[in-house]
C-alpha positions as a Markdown table, in Angstrom:
| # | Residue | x | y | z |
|---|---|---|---|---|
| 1 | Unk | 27.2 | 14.3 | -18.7 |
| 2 | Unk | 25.0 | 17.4 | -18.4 |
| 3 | Unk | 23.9 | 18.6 | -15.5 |
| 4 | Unk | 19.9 | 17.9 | -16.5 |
| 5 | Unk | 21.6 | 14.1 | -16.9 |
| 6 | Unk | 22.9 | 14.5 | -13.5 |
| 7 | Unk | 19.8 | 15.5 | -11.9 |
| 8 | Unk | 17.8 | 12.5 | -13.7 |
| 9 | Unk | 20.5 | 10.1 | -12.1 |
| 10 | Unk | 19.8 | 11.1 | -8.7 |
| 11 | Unk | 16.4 | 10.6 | -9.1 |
| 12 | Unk | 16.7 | 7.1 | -10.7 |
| 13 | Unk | 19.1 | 6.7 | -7.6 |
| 14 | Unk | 16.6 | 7.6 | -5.0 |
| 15 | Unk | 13.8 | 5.5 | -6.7 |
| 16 | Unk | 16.4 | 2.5 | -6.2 |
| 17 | Unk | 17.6 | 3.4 | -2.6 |
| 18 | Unk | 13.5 | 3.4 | -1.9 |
| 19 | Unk | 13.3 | 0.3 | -3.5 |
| 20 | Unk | 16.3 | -1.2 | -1.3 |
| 21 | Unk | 14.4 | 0.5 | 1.8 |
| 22 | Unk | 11.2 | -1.2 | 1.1 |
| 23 | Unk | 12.6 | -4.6 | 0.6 |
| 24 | Unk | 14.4 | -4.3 | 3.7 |
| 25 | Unk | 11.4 | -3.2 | 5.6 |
| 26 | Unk | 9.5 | -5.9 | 3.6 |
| 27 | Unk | 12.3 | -8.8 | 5.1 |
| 28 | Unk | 11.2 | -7.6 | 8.6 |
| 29 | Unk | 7.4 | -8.1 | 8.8 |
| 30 | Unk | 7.0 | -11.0 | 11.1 |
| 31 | Unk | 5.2 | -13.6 | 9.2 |
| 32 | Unk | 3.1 | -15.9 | 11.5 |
| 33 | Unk | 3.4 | -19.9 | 11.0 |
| 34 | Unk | -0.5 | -20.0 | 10.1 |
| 35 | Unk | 0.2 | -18.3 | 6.8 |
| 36 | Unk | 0.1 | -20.6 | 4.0 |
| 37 | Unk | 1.0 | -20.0 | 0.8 |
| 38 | Unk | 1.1 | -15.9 | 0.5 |
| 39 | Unk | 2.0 | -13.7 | 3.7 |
| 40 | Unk | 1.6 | -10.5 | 4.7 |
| 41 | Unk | 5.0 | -9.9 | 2.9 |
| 42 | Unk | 3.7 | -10.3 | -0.9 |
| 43 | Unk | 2.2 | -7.1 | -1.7 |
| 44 | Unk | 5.4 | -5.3 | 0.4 |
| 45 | Unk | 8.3 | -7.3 | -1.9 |
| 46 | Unk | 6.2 | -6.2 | -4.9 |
| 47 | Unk | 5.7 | -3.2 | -4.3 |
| 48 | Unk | 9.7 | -3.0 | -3.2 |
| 49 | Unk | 10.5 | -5.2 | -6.5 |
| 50 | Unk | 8.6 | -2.5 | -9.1 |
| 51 | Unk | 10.5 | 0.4 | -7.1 |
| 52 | Unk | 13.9 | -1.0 | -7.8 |
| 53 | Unk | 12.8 | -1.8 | -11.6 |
| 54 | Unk | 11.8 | 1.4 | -12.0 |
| 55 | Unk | 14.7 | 3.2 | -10.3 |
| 56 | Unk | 17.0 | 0.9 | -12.4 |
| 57 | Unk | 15.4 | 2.4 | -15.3 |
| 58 | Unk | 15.2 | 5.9 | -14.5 |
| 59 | Unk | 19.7 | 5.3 | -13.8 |
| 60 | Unk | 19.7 | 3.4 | -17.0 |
| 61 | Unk | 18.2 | 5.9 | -19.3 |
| 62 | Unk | 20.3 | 8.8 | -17.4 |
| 63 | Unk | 23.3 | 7.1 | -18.3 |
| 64 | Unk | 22.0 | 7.5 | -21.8 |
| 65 | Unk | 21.3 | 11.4 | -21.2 |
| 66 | Unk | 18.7 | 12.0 | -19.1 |
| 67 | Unk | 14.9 | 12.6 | -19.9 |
| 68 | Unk | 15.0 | 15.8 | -18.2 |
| 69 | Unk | 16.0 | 17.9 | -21.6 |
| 70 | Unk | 12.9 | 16.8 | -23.9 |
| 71 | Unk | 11.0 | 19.0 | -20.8 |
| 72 | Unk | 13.0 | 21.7 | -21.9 |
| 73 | Unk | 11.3 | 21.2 | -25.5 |
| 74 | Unk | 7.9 | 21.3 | -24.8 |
| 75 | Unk | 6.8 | 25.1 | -24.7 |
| 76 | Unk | 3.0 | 25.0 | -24.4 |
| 77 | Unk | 2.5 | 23.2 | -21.2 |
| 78 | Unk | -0.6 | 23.9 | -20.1 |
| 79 | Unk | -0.8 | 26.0 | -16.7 |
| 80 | Unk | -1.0 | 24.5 | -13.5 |
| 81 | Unk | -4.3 | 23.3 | -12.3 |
| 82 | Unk | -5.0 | 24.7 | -8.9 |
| 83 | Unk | -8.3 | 23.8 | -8.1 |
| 84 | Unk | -7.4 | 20.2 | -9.2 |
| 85 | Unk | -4.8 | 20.0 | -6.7 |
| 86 | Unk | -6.1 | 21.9 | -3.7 |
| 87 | Unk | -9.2 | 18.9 | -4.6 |
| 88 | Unk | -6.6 | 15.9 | -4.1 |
| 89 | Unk | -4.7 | 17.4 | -1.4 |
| 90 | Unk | -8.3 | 18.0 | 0.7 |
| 91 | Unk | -9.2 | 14.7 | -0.6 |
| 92 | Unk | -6.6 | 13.2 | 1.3 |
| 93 | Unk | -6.3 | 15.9 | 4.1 |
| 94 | Unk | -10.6 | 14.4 | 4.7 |
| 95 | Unk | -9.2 | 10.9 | 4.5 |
| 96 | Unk | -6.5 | 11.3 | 7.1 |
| 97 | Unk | -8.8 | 12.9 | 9.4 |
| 98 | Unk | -12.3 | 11.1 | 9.3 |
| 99 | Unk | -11.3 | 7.3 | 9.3 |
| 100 | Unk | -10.4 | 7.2 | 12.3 |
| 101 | Unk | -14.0 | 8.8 | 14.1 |
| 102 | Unk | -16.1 | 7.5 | 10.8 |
| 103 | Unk | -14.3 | 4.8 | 9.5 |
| 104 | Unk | -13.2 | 3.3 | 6.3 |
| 105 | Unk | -16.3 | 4.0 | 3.9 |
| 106 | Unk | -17.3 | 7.7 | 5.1 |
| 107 | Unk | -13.5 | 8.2 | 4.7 |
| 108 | Unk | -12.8 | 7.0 | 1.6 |
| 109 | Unk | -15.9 | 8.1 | 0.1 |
| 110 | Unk | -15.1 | 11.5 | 1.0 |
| 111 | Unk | -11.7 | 11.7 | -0.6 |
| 112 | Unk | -13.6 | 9.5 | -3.9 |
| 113 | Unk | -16.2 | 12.6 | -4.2 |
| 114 | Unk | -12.9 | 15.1 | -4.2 |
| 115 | Unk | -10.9 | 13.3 | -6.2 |
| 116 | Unk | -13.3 | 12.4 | -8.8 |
| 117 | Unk | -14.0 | 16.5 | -8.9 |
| 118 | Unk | -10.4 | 17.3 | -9.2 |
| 119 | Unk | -10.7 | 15.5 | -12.3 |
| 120 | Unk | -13.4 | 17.2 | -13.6 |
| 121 | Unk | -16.5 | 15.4 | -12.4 |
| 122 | Unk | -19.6 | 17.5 | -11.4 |
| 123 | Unk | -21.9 | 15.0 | -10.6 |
| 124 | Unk | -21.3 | 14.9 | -6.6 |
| 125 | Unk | -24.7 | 13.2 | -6.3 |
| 126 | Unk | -23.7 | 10.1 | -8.7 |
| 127 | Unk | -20.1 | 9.9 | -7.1 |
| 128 | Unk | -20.5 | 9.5 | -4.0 |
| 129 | Unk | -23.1 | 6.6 | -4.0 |
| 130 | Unk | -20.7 | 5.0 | -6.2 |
| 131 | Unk | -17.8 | 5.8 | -3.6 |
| 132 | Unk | -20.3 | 3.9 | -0.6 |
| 133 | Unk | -20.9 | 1.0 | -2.9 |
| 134 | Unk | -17.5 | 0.5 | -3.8 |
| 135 | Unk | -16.1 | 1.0 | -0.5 |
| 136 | Unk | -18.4 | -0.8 | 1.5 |
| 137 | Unk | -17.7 | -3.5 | -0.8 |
| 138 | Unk | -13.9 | -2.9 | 0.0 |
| 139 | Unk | -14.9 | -3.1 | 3.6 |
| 140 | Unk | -16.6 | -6.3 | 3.4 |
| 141 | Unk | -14.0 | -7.9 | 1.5 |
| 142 | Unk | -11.2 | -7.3 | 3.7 |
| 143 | Unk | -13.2 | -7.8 | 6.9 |
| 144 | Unk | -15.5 | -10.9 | 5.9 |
| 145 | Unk | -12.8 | -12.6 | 3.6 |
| 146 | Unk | -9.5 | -11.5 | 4.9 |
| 147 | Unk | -10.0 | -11.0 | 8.5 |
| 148 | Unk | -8.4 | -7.7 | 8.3 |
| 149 | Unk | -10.1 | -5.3 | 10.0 |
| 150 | Unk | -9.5 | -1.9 | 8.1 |
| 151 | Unk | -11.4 | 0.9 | 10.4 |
| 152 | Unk | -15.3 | 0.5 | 11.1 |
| 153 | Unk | -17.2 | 3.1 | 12.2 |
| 154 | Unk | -20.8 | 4.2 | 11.9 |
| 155 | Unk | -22.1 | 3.1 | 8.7 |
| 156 | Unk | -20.1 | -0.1 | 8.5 |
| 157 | Unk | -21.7 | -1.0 | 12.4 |
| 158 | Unk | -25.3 | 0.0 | 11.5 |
| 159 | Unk | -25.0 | -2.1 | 8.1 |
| 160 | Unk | -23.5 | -5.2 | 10.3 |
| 161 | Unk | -26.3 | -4.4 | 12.4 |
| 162 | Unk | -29.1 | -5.0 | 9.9 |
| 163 | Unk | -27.5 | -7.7 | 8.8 |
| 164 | Unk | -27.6 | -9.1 | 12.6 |
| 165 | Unk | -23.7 | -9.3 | 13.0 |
| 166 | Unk | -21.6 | -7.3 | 15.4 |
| 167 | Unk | -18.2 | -5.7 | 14.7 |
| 168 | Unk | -15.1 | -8.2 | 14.4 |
């Protein structure tokens, strides 16, 4: 085994040793008895579930000899994007900082706008009323269906407001 081989097969090992974490973190959310048929544990032995697949898959095809070498091959990657990534990372730099004083929607309409611009989108205008429909939509969702409160601040209040409702 080569050493590229060897590099590949601690990766595929430390996808499945997250995969292992996450369904042992997932086997210790307390599930209430007024959960019927899916808990808050679903989503968490999923997402644990597709980690261990895919770090069973990364081991399996580094066992076969890596994946690492056909990198090797290609000669004409294109160069790094830096605005692209500076974008994402102050997408979710915005995120981290502005949901908790503005809430979900300002939040995660933010980091839409940036994102959607590290991808190449220059109409800010066009994005970001798509970003407060679809997240206000997210809001509503988890709040008015779920129960699951998510972060409210300004905009979702004054909307509940006009609507004649107050904050769950």
């Amino acid at each position: 085994m080569h050493d590229l081989a060897r590099a590949d097969l601690k990766v595929g090992g430390f996808v499945l040793a997250l995969g292992g974490l996450a369904l042992w973190q997932a086997a210790e959310i307390p599930v209430s008895p007024l959960y019927g048929q899916v808990g808050p544990k679903a989503v968490p032995y999923g997402v644990a579930a597709v980690l261990a697949l895919l770090g069973a898959g990364l081991v399996v095809q580094a066992l076969r000899g890596g994946w690492s070498h056909t990198l090797e091959e290609v000669q004409d990657a294109a160069p790094t994007n830096w605005r692209a990534l500076v974008l994402l990372g102050a997408g979710l730099l915005a995120n981290v900082a502005l949901i908790g004083p503005q809430g979900f929607c300002l939040a995660a309409s933010v980091q839409f706008v940036l994102v959607a611009a590290a991808f190449g989108s220059s109409r800010m205008g066009r994005d970001a009323a798509l970003a407060l429909v679809l997240t206000l939509a997210v809001w509503f969702g988890f709040v008015m269906l779920l129960g699951v409160n998510i972060g409210a601040g300004l905009l979702e209040g004054s909307i509940l407001r006009l609507l004649g409702q107050e904050l769950p």
